[in-house]
N, C-alpha and C positions, 0 to 999 in steps of 0.2 A: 287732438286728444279728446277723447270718450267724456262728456258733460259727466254724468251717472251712469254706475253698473254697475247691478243687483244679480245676485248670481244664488239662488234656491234662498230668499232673503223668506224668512218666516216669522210671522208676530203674532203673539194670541194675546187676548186682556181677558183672564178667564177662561169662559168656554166659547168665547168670540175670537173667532182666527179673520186677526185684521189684515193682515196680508198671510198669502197663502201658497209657499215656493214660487215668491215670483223672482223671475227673469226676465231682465232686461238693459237693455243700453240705450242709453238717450240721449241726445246729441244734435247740436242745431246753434240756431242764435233765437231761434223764441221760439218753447214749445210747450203746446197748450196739454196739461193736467187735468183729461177731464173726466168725470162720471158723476155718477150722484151722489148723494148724503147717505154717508156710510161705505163708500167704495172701496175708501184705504188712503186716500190719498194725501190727507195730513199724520197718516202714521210712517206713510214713506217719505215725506218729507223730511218727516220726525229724526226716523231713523238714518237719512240721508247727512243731516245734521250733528248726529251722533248725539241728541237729547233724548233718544231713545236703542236701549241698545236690542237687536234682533233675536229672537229666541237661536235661529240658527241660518246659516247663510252666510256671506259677506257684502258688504254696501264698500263699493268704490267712488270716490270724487275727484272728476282733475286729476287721478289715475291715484289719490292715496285710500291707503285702507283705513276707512272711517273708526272701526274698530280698536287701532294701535297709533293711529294718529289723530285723535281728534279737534285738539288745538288746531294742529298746520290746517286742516281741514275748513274751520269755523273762523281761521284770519284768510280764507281765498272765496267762503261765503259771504252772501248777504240775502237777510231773511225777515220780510215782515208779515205777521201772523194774523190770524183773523179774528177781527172782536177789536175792543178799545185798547190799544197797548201804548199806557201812557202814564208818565209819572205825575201824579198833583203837584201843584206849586211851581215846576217847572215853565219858561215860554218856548216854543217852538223853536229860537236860538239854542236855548240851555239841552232842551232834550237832545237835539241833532249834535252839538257840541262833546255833550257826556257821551252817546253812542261812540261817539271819534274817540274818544279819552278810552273808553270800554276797549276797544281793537287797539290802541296803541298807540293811538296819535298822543305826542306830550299834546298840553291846555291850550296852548297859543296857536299852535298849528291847528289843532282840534277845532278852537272858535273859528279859525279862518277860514277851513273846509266849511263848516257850518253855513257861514256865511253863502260861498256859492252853491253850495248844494240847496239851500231853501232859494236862491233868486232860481234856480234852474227848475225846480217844482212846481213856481209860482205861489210861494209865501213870503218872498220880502216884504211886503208891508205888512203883516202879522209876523213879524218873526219876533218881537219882541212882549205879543199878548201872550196869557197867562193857557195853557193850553186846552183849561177845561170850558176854555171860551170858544174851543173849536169848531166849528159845522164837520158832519161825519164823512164829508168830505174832504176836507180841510185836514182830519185826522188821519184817513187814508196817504193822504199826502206828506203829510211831516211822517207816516211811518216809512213809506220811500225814503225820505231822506235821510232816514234814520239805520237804512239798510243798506244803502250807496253810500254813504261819505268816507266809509273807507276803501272805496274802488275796490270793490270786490271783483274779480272776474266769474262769477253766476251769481245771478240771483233770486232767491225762491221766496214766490209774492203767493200767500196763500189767501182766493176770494177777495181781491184786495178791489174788487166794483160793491161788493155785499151792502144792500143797505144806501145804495146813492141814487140820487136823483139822475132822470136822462141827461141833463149839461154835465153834471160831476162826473156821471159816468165817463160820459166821452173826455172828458179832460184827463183823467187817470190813463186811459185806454191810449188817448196820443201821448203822454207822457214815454208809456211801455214802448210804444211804434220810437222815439225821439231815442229813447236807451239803444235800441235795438238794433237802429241804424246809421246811433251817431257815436261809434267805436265805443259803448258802454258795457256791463258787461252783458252776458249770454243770461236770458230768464226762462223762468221755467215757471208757466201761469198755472196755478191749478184754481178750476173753477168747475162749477156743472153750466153754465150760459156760454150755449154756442156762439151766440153771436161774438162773445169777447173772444173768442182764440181765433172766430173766424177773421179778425180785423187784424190781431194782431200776431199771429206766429206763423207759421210754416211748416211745422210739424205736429203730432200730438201724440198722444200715451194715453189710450182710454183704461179706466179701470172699471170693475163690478166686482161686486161681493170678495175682495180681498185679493183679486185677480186681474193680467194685464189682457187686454184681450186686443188691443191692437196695441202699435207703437209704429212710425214711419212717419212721412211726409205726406197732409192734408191730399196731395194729389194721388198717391199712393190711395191713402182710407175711401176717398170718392173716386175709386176708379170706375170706368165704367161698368154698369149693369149688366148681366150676359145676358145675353135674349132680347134688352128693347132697344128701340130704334127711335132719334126724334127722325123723323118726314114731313115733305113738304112736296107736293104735287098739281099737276093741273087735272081736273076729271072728277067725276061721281064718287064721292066716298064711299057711299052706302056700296058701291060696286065692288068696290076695291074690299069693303071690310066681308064684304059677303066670299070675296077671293081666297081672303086670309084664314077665313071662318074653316075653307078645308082643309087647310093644315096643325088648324087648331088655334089660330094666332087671333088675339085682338086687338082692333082698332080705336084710338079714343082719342076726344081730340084733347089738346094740350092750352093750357093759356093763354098763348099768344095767339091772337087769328091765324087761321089758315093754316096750322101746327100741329101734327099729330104724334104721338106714343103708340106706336105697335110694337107690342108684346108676344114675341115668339116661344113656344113652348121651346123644352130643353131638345137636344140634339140637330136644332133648324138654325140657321145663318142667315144671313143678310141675302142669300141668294132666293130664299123664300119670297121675298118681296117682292124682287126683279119679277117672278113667275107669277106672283099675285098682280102686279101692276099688269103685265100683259096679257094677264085673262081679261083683269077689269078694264083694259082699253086707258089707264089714264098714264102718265108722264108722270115717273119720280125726277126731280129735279134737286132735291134737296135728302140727303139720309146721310146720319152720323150716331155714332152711339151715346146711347143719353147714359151722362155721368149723374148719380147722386148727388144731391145736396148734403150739407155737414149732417143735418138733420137727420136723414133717412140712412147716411154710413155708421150714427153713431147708434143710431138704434139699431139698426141691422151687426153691429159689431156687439153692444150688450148681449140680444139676444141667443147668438150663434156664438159660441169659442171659438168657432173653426169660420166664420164669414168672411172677418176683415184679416184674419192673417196673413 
């Protein structure tokens, strides 16, 4: 079943059109939410939730209409939002506890999920401090638990690295990988840092200025580049680049020793090479086509509506 699916889904706040007929189906077991501030992407959350409702379009979840079903919608989510979400007076037991009592769980059972869901987070031994005694890491984490305890099957963690230290970070981040792979439910990270989706999803959903401009599978977005080539040869470079130079192609070397990026202008193939290596006298031994980094697809997807489609 379809995680989300937005179908001409449109929001304005004013004369700001936060999302802008988008379209999409989204689908995976962890799939990164990404663009910059201001992209859209906690108003489609928003709206995916059904705490906001769409000027025009329909938002589907888990295959119900957000719109006429919201309730059944909001007991098969789980959602923790970005910034401090946290009641004073509360401990890190009580908050997790009330969340469960909030979805349905009676009190007993509520505390009892509580219970496992903080050991599985790594707050048992604060689970009984007062919550404003939290580290902002600490706070990220009881909000997880606060969004899992009643086994949601998705769940939408908005920026939920924002504001952490490199260790906190990564402990959130394997927490998401531990959900993902250990029959929890399906997530849906929205974040603008590559790095987090790249560790942890398989999929992603870019967005820009109100609009989706990729959605697919991470392998899918860095597909390879048309035109370059990594190489790896025996023989004079300079020969070889001065080979390529007649077909308009450039040579450069790459990172790695001995590693090169030739850049073939458009309408040329990998057979320009061959003919370049046998003017220049050297030995290709090594050519495969160089795939993008998360980096270079996500910017190339901002830039162009038409790049990463």
């Amino acid at each position: 079943m379809t995680l989300l699916a937005l179908h001409g889904v449109h929001k304005r706040f004013g004369q700001t059109a936060a999302l802008r007929d988008v379209t999409v189906e989204i689908d995976g077991r962890a799939i990164g939410l990404l663009g910059p501030n201001g992209a859209g992407k906690t108003t489609l959350m928003r709206v995916c939730l059904g705490l906001l409702r769409a000027d025009r379009g329909r938002a589907f979840v888990l295959g119900l209409d957000v719109a006429h079903q919201p309730a059944a919608v909001r007991a098969r989510l789980g959602y923790a939002m970005e910034g401090p979400d946290r009641i004073a007076g509360l401990s890190g037991l009580e908050s997790v506890a009330y969340a469960g009592e909030l979805c349905g769980l009676p009190r007993r059972a509520a505390v009892l999920r509580a219970h496992e869901i903080l050991d599985l987070v790594g707050l048992d031994d604060a689970r009984a401090r007062p919550v404003e005694e939290y580290s902002t890491g600490m706070h990220q984490r009881v909000k997880l638990a606060m969004a899992i305890v009643h086994d949601p099957e998705l769940l939408l963690l908005d920026e939920p690295t924002s504001g952490l230290d490199p260790g906190s970070r990564d402990d959130v981040l394997d927490l998401i990988i531990r959900l993902r792979d250990g029959g929890g439910p399906a997530v849906v990270l929205s974040t603008h840092l590559l790095h987090d989706v790249e560790r942890t999803c398989d999929a992603a959903v870019i967005m820009h200025a109100g609009q989706v401009r990729f959605a697919g599978p991470l392998a899918a977005l860095q597909r390879a580049t048309s035109g370059q080539f990594e190489i790896r040869f025996d023989g004079d470079a300079t020969a070889l680049a001065a080979a390529l130079a007649r077909s308009r192609a450039q040579l450069a070397p790459a990172r790695r020793p001995g590693t090169y990026w030739a850049d073939l202008p458009a309408g040329e193939d990998a057979g320009a090479l061959w003919q370049a290596a046998e003017i220049a006298g050297v030995r290709l031994w090594h050519l495969e086509p160089r795939e993008q980094s998360l980096e270079e697809a996500f910017l190339r997807a901002v830039a162009d509506p038409e790049a990463a489609t």
